[in-house]
C-alpha distance (Angstrom), angle and dihedral (degrees) to the residues before:
residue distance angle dihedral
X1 . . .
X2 4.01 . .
X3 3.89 107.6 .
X4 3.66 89.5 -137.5
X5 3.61 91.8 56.4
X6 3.60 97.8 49.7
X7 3.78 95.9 44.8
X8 4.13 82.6 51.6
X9 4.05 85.2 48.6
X10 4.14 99.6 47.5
X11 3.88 82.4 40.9
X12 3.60 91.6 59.0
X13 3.29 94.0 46.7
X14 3.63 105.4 47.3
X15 4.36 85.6 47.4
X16 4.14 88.2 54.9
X17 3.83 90.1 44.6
X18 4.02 92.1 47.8
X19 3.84 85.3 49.6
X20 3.72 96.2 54.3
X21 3.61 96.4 44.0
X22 4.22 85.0 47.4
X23 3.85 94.4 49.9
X24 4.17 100.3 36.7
X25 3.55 96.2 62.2
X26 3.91 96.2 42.3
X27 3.78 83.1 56.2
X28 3.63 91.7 62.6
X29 3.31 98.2 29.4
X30 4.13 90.0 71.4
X31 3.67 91.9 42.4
X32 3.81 84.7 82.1
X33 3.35 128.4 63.7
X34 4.38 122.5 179.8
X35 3.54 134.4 -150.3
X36 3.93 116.9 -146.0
X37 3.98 106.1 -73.5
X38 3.94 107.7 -119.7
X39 3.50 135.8 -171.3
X40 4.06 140.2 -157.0
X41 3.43 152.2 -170.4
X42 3.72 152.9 84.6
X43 3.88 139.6 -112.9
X44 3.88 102.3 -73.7
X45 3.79 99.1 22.5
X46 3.99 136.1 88.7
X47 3.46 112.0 -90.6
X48 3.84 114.6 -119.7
X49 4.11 121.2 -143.6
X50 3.72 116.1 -177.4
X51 4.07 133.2 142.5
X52 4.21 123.4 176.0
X53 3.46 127.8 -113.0
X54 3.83 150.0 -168.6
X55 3.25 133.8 -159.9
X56 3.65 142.7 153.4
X57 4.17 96.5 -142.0
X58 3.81 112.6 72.2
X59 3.70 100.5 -109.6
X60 3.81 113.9 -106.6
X61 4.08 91.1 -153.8
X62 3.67 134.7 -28.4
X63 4.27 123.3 -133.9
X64 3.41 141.1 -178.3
X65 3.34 124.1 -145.9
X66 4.27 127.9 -156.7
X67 3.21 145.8 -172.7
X68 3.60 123.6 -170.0
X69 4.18 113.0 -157.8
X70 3.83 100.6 -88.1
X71 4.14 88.5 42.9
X72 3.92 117.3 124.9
X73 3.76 89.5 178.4
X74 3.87 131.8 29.1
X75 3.83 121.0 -110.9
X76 3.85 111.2 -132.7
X77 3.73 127.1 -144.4
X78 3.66 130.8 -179.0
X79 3.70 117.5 -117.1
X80 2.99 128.8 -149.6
X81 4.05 121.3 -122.4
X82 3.62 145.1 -144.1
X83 3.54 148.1 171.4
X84 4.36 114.7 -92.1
X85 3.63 109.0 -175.0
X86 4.06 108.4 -67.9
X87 3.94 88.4 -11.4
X88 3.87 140.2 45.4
X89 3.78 133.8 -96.4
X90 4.01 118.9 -152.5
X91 4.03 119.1 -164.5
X92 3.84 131.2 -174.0
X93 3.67 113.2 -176.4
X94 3.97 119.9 -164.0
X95 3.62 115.6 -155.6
X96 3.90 142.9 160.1
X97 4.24 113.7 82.3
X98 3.79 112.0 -32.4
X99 3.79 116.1 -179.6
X100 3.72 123.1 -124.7
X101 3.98 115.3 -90.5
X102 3.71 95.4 38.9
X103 3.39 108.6 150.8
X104 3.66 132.4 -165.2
X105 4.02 141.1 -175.3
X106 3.60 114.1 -160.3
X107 3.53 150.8 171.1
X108 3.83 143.9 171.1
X109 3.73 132.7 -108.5
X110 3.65 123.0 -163.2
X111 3.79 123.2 -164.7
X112 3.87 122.2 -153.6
X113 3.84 135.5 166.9
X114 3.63 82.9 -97.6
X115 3.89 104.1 52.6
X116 3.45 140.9 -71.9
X117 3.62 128.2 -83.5
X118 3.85 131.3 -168.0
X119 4.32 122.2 -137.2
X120 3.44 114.2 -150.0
X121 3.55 143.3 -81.5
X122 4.18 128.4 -69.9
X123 3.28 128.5 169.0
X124 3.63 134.6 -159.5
X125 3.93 141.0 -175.6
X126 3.58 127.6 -162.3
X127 3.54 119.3 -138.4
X128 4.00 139.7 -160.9
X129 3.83 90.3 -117.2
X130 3.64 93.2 168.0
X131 4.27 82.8 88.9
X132 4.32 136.0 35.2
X133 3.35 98.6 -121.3
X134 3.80 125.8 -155.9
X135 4.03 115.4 -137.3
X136 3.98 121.0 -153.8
X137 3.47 111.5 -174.5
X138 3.67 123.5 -145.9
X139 3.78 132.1 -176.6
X140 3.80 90.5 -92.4
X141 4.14 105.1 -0.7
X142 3.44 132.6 59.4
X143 3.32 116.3 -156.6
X144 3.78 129.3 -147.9
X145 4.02 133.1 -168.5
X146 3.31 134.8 155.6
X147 4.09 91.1 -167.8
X148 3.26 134.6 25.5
X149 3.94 102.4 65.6
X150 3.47 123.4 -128.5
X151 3.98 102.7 -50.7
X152 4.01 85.4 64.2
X153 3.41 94.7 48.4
X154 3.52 95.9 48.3
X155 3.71 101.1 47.2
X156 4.27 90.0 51.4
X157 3.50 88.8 49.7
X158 3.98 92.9 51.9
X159 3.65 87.1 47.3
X160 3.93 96.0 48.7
X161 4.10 95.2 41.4
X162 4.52 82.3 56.3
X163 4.22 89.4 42.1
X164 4.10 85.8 54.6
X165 4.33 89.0 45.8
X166 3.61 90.3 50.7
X167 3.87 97.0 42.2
X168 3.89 98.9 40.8
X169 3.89 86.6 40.2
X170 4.04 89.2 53.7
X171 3.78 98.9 46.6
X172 3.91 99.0 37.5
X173 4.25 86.2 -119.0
X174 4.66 96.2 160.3
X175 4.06 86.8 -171.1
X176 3.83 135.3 46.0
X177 3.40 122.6 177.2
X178 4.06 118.4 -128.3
X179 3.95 95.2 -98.3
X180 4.22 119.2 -177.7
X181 3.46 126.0 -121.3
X182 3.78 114.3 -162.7
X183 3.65 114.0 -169.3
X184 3.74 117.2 -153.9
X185 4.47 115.9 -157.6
X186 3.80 94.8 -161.9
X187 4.23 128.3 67.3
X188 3.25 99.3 -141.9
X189 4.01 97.1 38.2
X190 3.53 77.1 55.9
X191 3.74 109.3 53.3
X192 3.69 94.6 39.1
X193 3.90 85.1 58.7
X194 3.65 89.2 55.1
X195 4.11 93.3 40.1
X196 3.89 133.0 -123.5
X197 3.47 108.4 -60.9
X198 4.60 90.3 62.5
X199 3.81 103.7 114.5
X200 3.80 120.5 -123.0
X201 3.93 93.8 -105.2
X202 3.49 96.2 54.7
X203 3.62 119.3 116.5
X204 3.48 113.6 166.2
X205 3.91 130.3 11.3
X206 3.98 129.4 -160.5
X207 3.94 125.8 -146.1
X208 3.75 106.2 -177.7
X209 4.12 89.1 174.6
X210 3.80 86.3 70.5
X211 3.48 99.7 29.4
X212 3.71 94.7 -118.8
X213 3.60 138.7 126.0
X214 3.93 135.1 -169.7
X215 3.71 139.1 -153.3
X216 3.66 145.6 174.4
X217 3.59 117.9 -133.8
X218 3.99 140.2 138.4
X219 3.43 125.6 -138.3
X220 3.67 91.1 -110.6
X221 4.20 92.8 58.9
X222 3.59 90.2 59.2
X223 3.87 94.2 103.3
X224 3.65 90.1 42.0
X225 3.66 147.8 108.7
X226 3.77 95.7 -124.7
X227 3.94 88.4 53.7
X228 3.88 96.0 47.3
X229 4.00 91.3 42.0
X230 3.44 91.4 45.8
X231 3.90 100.9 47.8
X232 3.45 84.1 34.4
X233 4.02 96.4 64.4
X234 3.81 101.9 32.9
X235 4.15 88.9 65.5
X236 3.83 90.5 42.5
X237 3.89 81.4 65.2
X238 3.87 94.9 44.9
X239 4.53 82.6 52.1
X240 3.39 93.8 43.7
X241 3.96 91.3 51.5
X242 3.44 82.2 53.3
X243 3.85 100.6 50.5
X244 4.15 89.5 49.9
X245 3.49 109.3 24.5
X246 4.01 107.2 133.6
X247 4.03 138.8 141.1
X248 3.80 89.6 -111.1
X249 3.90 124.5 61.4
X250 4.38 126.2 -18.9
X251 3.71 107.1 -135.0
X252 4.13 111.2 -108.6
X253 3.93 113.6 -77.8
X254 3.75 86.6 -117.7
X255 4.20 93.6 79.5
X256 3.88 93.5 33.1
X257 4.03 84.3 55.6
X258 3.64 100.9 35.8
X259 3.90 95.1 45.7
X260 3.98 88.7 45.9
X261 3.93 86.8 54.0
X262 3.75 93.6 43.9
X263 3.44 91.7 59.5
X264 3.63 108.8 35.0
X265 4.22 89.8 44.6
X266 3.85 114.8 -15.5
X267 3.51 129.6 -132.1
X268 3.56 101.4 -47.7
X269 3.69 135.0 -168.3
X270 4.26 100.6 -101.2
X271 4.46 79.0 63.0
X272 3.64 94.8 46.2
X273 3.70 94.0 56.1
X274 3.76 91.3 43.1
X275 3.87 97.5 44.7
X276 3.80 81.6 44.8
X277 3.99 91.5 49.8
X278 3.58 89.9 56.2
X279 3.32 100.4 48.7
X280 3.86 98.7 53.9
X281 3.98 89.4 41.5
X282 4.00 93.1 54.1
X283 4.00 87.9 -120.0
X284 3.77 99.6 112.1
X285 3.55 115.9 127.2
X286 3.83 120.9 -138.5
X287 3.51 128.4 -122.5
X288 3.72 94.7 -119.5
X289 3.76 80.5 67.2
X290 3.87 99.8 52.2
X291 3.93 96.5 55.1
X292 3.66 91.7 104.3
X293 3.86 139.8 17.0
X294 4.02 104.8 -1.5
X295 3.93 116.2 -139.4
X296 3.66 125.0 -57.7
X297 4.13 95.0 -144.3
X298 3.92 111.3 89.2
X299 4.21 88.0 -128.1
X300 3.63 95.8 56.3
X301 3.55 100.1 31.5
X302 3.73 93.8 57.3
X303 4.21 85.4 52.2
X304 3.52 92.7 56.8
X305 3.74 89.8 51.1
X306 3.91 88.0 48.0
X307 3.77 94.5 44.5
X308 3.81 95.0 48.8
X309 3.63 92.7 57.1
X310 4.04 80.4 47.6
X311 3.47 97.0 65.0
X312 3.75 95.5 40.1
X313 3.48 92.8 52.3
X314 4.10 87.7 45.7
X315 3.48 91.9 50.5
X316 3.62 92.2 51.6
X317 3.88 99.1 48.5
X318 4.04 84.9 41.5
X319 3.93 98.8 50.4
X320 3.73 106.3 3.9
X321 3.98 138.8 -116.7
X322 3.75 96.7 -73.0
X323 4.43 90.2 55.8
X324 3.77 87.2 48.9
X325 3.85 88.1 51.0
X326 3.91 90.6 51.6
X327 4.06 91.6 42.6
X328 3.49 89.3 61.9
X329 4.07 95.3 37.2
X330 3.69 93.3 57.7
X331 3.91 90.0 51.7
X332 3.86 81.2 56.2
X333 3.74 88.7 57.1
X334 3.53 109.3 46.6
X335 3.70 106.6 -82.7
X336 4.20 117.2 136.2
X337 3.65 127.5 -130.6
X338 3.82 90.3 -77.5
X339 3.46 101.6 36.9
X340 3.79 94.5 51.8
X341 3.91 91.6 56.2
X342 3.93 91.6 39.6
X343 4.28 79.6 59.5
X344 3.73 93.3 41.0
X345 3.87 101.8 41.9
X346 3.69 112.9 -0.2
X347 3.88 86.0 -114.3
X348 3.95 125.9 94.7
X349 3.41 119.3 -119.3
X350 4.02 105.9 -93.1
X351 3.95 79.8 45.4
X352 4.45 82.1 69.6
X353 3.17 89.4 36.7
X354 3.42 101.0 61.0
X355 3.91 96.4 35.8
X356 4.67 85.4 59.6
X357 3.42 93.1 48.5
X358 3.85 79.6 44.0
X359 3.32 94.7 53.9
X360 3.75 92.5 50.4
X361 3.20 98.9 58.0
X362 4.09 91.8 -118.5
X363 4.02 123.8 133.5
X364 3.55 123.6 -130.1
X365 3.54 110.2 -79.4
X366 3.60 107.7 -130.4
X367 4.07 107.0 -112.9
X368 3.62 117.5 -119.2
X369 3.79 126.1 -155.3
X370 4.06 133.6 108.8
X371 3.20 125.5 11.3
X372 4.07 131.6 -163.6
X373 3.68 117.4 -95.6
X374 3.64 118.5 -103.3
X375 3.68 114.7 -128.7
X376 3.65 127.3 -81.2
C-alpha cells in the first residue's frame, strides 16, 4: 500500500470519527434544557433541593450531585421526578439532624437515552436561624455570637487567632483556611444545635468537612480557663485535620484528642491520678481500643480523654517534639497506623503501645470481643 495513501486513509478516518463524536453529544446536549437549581429549608427541617427541566427524551433517571466544602468528590443521590407543566421537576430532600453551617454546592444530572447532561451549580448554607448572629472576621476565624457584645467577641477571637499560631506552628501546616466558630451561651441551645445523640459533657464540637466549629460559653467565662481551653482545643482539631487529612486511613482518635488536650491544657495533674488509678486497678484501657468512638459512660470516657493526652505526652518525653511532628505528617501522606509509627519511631504501633502501658506500670488487659458458639 502507498504510504501517502494510507496516511490520507487513517486521516480520513480519524477527521469523520472526531466529527461524530463533536456532533453526537451536541445533539443531546440541547435536548435538555435547566431551570436555576434552588434550595430550602430552615434549622430543624429537611432540606429541600429541586431545579426544573425540559427535555424532549423521557428521562432515564434524575441525580443530584454535592459537595460539601472539604469534598474531593460529589456524593450522588437519586431524585425523585415529576411532571411540571410541559417539563419535569426533580427533588432530593435531606433530612434527619443537620448542624448549622452546613454548606452545600449542588447540581442536577439528568440521564436520557441520548446522554447525560449536567445543570448548573447552586449552593446553599444552612443556618441556626433561631438567633441574629453577629460575625467578626479574623484573618483565619470568624467569630459568631449572638450575646455577649463586642468585648466577648473580641476576646474569643484573640484567643482562637493564638490557638491556630500554636497549632499550625506545631504541625508545620503553611495554609489554614478561614474556618467559623459559633459560640452558643445556653446548654440546651447548644445541644439541640448539635442534635440528640451530643453527650451531656460535651462542650464544644469540631466539623472540619464544613469548616465549622462550635462551643459553649457564657459571657461571663470569657476571661476564663474553660473559655481559652475550650476554644483552644476545638481549632487544634480543625489544624490537625489539616496536617493529616488524606483519601487513605484517619489517624486513631487517641492522638487527635491527646494532641488537642496538650495544647489547649497539657497533661495535668486530675489525668495523672486517673491514668495512674487505672493502671494500679487493672482498668486501663489500651490504645488499640481508643482508635475510634471513645466510651459513652462519663467514668470511662473522661479516662480515655486522660489517657490520650498520656500517650502523647509519653511519646513526646520518649522521642521528642520533632518525632511527634513526623508521626502525624506521615498520616498526612498516606502512611497506615503501622507505617506512620515505623516513620516516627522505628517501632509499629502495638510496639508503643506496649512500651506506655509499660511505662505505667499496667498489664495487658486481656481483649474482649467474639467468642465461639456453644453447641446447639
Amino acid at each position: 500500500v502507498d504510504p501517502l495513501m494510507r496516511f490520507r486513509y487513517s486521516a480520513f478516518v480519524v477527521a469523520l470519527l472526531l466529527a461524530l463524536i463533536a456532533v453526537l453529544p451536541a445533539s443531546a446536549q440541547l435536548d435538555v434544557r435547566f431551570g436555576e437549581p434552588e434550595a430550602s429549608g430552615g434549622f430543624g427541617e429537611a432540606v429541600t433541593f429541586s431545579t426544573t427541566f425540559e427535555t424532549e427524551a423521557r428521562p432515564l433517571r434524575v441525580e443530584m450531585l454535592s459537595q460539601l466544602p472539604g469534598d474531593d468528590s460529589d456524593r450522588v443521590t437519586i431524585a425523585a421526578v415529576e411532571r411540571d407543566g410541559d417539563g419535569w421537576q426533580a427533588t432530593v430532600f435531606e433530612g434527619g439532624h443537620i448542624v448549622p453551617n452546613t454548606r452545600w454546592d449542588f447540581r442536577f444530572r439528568v440521564i436520557t437515552d441520548a446522554g447525560t447532561v449536567e445543570g448548573p451549580t447552586g449552593s446553599y448554607r444552612l443556618l441556626d436561624d433561631r438567633f441574629e448572629w453577629d460575625v467578626l472576621e479574623g484573618e483565619r476565624v470568624n467569630v459568631w455570637t449572638y450575646e455577649g457584645g463586642d468585648g466577648f467577641a473580641r476576646d474569643a477571637l484573640e484567643i482562637a487567632e493564638s490557638a491556630v499560631d500554636d497549632a499550625a506552628g506545631l504541625l508545620g501546616v503553611e495554609v489554614v483556611e478561614p474556618v467559623d466558630f459559633l459560640l452558643y451561651t445556653d446548654t440546651r441551645e447548644f445541644r439541640s444545635a448539635m442534635g440528640p445523640a451530643t453527650r451531656e459533657n460535651v462542650g464544644g464540637q469540631a466539623h472540619p468537612r464544613i469548616r465549622t466549629l462550635f462551643g459553649l460559653v457564657e459571657p461571663r467565662q470569657i476571661d476564663s480557663d474553660w473559655a481559652d481551653e475550650l476554644i483552644t482545643h476545638e481549632l487544634a482539631h480543625l489544624v490537625f485535620h489539616e496536617a493529616v487529612d488524606n483519601p487513605y486511613q484517619y489517624p486513631p482518635r487517641w492522638l487527635n484528642e491527646g494532641l488537642a488536650v496538650l495544647l489547649s491544657k497539657g497533661y495535668v495533674d486530675e489525668d495523672r491520678r486517673q491514668v495512674q488509678g487505672a493502671a494500679g486497678g487493672g482498668t486501663i484501657i489500651p490504645l488499640e481500643g481508643l482508635g475510634g468512638q471513645f466510651p459513652t459512660r462519663p467514668g470511662r470516657q473522661s479516662l480515655a480523654y486522660a489517657e490520650s493526652i498520656s500517650a502523647v505526652d509519653y511519646f513526646v518525653d520518649t522521642y521528642g517534639q520533632d518525632r511527634l511532628v513526623e508521626l502525624i505528617k506521615a498520616f498526612g501522606e498516606g502512611s497506615g497506623l503501622d507505617g506512620a509509627f515505623e516513620a516516627a519511631t522505628g517501632q509499629d504501633f502495638a510496639a508503643f503501645d506496649a512500651s506506655w502501658l509499660d511505662a505505667l506500670g499496667a498489664d495487658q488487659p486481656e481483649p474482649y470481643g467474639p467468642t465461639d458458639s456453644l453447641p446447639g
